[in-house]
N, C-alpha and C positions, 0 to 999 in steps of 0.2 A: 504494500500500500504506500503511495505517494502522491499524498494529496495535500498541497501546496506546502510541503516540508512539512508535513503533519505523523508525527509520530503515533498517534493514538486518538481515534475518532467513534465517537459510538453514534450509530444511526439507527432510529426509529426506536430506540430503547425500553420495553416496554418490561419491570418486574414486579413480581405479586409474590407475596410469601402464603397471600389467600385469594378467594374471592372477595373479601373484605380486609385486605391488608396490602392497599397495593404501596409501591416503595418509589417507583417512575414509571413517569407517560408517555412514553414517544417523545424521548431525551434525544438530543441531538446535538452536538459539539467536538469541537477537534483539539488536540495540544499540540504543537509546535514542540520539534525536536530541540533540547535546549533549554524549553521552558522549565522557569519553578514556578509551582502552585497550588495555592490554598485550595482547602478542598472545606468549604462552611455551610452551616446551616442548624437550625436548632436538635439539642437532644433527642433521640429517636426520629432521626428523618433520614437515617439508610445511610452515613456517610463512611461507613464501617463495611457497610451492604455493601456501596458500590465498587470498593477497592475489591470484594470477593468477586466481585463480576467481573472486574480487568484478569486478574488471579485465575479465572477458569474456576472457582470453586463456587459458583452458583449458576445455574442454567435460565438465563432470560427466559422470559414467557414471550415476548416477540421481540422482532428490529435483532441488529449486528451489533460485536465489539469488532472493530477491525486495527488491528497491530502490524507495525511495521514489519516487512519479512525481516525473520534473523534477531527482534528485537529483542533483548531479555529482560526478565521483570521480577525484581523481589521486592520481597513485606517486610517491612520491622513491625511485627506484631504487638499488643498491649500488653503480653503474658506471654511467658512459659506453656505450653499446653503440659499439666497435669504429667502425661507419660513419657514424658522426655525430662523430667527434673531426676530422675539417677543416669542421666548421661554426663560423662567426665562435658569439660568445654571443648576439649579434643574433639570429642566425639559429637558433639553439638555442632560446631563450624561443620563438622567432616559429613555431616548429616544435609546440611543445605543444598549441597554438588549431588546429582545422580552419578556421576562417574569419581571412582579415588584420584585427590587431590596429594600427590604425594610428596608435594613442599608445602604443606599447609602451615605448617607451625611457621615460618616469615609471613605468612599471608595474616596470619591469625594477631601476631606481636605488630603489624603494620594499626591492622584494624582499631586493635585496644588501645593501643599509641594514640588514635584519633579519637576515641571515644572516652581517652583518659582511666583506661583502667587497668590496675597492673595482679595479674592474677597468677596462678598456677593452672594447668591445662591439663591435670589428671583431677583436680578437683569435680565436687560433682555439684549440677547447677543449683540443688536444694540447701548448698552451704551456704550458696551467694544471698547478702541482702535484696531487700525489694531493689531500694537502688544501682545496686550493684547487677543485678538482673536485667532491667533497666537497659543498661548501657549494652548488656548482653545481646539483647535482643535487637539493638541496633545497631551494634556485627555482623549481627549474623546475617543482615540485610546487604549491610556496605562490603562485606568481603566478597561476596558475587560481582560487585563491581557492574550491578544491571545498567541495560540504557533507560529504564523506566523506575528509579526507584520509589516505591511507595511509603511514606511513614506515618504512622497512624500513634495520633498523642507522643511524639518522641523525647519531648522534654518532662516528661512526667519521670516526678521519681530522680530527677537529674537536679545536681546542685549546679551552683551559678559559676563554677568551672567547666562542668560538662554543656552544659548549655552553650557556653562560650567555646570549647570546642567544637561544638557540632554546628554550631551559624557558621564558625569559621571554613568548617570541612563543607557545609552547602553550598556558601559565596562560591568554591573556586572548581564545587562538580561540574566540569563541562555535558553532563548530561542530562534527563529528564527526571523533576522531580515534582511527586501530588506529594501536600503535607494536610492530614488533620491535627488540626491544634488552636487549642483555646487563648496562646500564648503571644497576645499581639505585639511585642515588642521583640519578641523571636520572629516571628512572621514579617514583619516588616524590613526586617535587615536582608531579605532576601527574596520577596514574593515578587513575580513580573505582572500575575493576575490571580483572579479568583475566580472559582465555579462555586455557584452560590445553590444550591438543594434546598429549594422551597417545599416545604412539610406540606403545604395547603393544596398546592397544584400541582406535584410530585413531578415538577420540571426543573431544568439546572440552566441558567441563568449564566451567559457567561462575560463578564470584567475585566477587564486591562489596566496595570497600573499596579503601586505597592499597594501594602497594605490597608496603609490611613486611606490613598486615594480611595481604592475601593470603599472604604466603612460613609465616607462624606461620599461618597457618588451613592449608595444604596437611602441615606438619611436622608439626600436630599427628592429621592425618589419617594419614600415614604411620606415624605412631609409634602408632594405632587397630587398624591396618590388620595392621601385627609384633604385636603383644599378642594380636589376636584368633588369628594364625596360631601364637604359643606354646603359647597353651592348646589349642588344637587339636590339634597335636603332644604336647603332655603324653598327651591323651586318646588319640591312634593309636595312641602307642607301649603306654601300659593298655591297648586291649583287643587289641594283636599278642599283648603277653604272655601274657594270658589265653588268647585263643584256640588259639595253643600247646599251653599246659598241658591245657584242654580237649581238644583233638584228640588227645593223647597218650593219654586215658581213655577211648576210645570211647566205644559205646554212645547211647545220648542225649546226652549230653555234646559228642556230635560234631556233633548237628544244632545246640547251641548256640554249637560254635564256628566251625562256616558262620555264622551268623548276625553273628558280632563281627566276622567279615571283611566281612559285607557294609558293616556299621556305617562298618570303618576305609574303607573307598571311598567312602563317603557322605562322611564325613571329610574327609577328601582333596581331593572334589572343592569342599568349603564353604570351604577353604584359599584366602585371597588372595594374587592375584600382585601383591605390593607392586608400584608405580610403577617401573621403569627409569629416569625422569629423573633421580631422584634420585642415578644412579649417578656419583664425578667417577673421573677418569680417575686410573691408581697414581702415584702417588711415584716420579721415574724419575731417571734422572742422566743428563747429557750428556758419556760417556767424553771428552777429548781426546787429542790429538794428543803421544807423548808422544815422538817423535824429532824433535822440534824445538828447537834451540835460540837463544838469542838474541831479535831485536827478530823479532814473524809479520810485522809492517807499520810501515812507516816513510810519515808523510803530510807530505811537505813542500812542497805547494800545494792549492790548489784553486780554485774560481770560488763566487756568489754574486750573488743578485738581489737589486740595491738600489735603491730609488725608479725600477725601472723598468729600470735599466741591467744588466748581466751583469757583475761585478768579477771582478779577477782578484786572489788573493789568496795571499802565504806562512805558510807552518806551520812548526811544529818538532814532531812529533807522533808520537811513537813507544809502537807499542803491544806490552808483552811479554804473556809467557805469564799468567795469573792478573791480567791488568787489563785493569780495565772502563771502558770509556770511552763515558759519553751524547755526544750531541749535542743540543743545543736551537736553536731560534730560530721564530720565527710562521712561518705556512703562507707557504709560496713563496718563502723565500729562498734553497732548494736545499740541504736536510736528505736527502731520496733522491737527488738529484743528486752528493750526495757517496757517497752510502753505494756508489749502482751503479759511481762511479769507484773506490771503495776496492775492491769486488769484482770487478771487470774489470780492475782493476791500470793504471789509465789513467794518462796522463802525470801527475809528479807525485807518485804512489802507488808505494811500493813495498814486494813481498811475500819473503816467506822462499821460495826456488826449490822450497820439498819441501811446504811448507803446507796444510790441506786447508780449502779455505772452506768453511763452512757459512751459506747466504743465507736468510734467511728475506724473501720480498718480498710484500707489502701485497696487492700483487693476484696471486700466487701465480703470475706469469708465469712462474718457475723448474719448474712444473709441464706435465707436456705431458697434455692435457685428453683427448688418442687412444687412450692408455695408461693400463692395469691399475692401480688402488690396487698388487698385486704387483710390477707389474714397476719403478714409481716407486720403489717401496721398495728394491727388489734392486740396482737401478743405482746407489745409491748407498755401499752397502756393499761396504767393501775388498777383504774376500773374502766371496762369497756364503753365508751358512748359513741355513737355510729354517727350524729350530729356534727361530733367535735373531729371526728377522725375523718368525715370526707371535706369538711372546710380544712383543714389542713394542709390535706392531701391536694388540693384545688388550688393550697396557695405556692405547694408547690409544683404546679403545671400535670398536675397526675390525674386525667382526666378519668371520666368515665370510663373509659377503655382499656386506661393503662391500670385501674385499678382492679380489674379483673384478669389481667395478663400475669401467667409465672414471672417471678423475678429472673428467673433464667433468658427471660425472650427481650428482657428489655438493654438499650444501649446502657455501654455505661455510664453516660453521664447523667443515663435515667434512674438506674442504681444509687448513684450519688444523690441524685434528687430525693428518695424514698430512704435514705440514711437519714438525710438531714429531718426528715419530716418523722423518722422513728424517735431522735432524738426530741422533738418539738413534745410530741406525744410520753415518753418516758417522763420527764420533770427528773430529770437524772441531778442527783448532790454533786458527783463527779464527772466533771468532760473528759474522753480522752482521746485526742485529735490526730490521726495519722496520715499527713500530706492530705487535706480535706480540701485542698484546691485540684488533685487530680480528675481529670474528666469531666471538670464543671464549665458550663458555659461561660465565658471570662465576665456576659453581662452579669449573672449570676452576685457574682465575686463579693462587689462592697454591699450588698442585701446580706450575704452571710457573716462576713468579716464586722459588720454593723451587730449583725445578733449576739459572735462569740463576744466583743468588744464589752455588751452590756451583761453579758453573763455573770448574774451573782452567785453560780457554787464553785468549786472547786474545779482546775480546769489543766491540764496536761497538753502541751501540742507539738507537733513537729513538721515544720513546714520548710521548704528551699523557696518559694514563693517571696520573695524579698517584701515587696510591694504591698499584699494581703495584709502580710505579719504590721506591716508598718501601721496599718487602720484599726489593729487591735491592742488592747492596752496588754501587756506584759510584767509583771511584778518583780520574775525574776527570771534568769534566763541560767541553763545547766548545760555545758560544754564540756561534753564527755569526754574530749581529744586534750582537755587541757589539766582535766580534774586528778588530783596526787594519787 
């Protein structure tokens, strides 16, 4: 295929995961070989979808992908899959190639060099931190060296070093890049356009220009979009009035005021349905816990990976109600290691006997994937009220539908969504926060960082999010890399 130096074109695109779930409609758009680009659009609207469709691992329901002859294409995935975490990292790289790569170890030490990570390659991937996995998983993509690289959430999980190598390693890919990511100041340092996946029309929309350009070319399309549907409404509600009056007068009159109704329906239907993406979730508060008194948690050890070794290490670390306490230190030194000993209450750790945790975890493990957005929601409220749990649920964009769907079928940033809204529901005395900017709509962001900010229990976090952290208040901050 070569069609106007177009690397990657899909035509007539049409996928359903049902008769009632369709994902796009007879999508049509091309990339340019060379191009970098954003791949946007709100939570659950396929954008995870559509990368399995370039990938061969989902079968259109109509229309073509058509790919360059010869062109190759890898994923840097969001996870590990599950059966591949006792593969050494050897054996992980070695796994991406259908044929043995048999200089792979330079190939492998090139990669990690660029994604900043320095490992051991008989180790096995369930040693690696999330972070550290992370980076992994965006090896395993770059070592192929595709003409089409696809990266899906790549700065998740990455501190503000890896980040910075990986903008730097996109700037100078001379080849083809789609990025999902909520990360606009990542975004921007490198984006030429953006395909925009509208949830509402399940059409892709396509934009020229960096990042910002794009975001001010779509606002100022929305704000087109309300202007045009004002005056419209001006006009429906003129000729309801009219017709009214009219119909009140018989006569001829009457056939004139059939006629202004017809007018308002024409009206009506030339009314735009502004965009849905634009929607962020409300302004919410996370009630706590207010029969609790005293320290929720007292942390007087823990452990810690250093230069390789597992330390064992004391604290004096007591967390009351109304403070906040980060954690820092670089990927893999056991930042979620501690956090799942502070919520498991492992030796070391200890909690107020009556306390209610609230965990929010990175990979949503606290979620059971079998079960109902509903019934997730219900099991964690004190006492159940159906009232209180679909207004919640509503304000965090979990519609009707999604509220009925397995937690398994939903993206992840919809996941994220239905954590936070667990947490809203719990009135938990203790927060405990693991990277809770991952997979969230970036609109999202100061609606949340607003909430943790006013949170009066007890509160735990760890975020690489510079930005986020800055809009939340912080009491004390725990630096694992520096601590005796």
């Amino acid at each position: 295929m070569s069609n106007n130096g177009s690397i990657l074109r899909f035509e007539d695109v049409t996928f359903k995961y049902s008769a009632v779930h369709t994902i796009l409609d007879e999508v049509n758009f091309s990339i340019r070989r060379g191009a970098k680009i954003t791949l946007m659009g709100q939570n659950g609207a396929g954008k995870s979808s559509l990368f399995k469709m370039i990938m061969g691992e989902l079968e259109l329901t109509d229309g073509d992908i058509h790919i360059a002859h010869k062109a190759s294409i890898a994923m840097a995935r969001q996870v590990i899959a599950h059966d591949e975490l006792d593969m050494t990292l050897r054996e992980y790289f070695q796994s991406q190639f259908e044929e043995t790569i048999y200089d792979i170890d330079p190939r492998i030490d090139t990669v990690l060099e660029v994604v900043g990570l320095e490992a051991n390659k008989e180790q096995k991937l369930t040693d690696f931190s999330g972070g550290q996995q992370a980076r992994i998983l965006l090896a395993s993509a770059l070592i192929q060296n595709p003409d089409i690289l696809l990266l899906d959430e790549p700065t998740n999980n990455l501190d503000s070093s890896g980040i910075a190598h990986l903008t730097e390693f996109l700037k100078n890919y001379n080849k083809t890049v789609l990025v999902i990511s909520h990360d606009a100041e990542f975004l921007n340092e490198f984006s030429t356009g953006v395909l925009y996946l509208d949830v509402r029309t399940k059409t892709v929309e396509q934009y020229t220009g960096n990042y910002h350009d794009v975001i001010e070319q779509i606002g100022l399309r929305v704000a087109k979009e309300k202007r045009k549907n004002a005056q419209l409404e001006k006009s429906i509600q003129d000729k309801k009035d009219k017709a009214n009056y009219f119909a009140n007068k018989g006569g001829r009159l009457r056939a004139l005021a059939k006629q202004m109704r017809e007018d308002v329906d024409e009206f009506e239907d030339n009314k735009v349905d502004v965009r849905q993406e634009d929607k962020t979730i409300r302004n919410f508060i996370i009630p706590h816990q207010k029969d609790v008194t005293g320290n929720v948690m007292e942390i007087r050890s823990y452990t810690r990976m250093k230069d390789g070794k597992e330390q064992s290490r004391e604290a004096n670390i007591d967390i009351r109600k109304n403070h906040h306490l980060r954690i820092v230190g670089p990927n893999g030194i056991g930042k979620t290691t501690l956090l799942e000993k502070i919520a498991t209450e492992d030796s070391g750790v200890y909690a107020h006997p009556d306390v209610r945790i609230g965990y929010y975890r990175q990979d949503f493990r606290g979620l059971d994937f079998d079960s109902t957005v509903y019934d997730e929601l219900a099991k964690v409220m004190p006492v159940v009220d159906e009232q209180k749990l679909r207004s919640v649920a509503a304000g965090f964009l979990i519609t009707n539908d999604v509220i009925k769907s397995k937690i398994g079928t939903l993206s992840e940033g919809q996941k994220g969504l239905v954590a936070f809204a667990q947490l809203v529901l719990l009135e938990p005395g203790l927060l405990i926060l693991d990277e809770p900017t991952n997979h969230i709509n970036f609109r999202h962001l100061p609606v949340i960082a607003q909430a943790l900010h006013d949170y009066e229990g007890g509160m735990v976090v760890i975020s690489h999010d510079e930005e986020f952290m800055h809009d939340i208040r912080i009491d004390e901050t725990f630096d694992l890399a520096k601590s005796k």
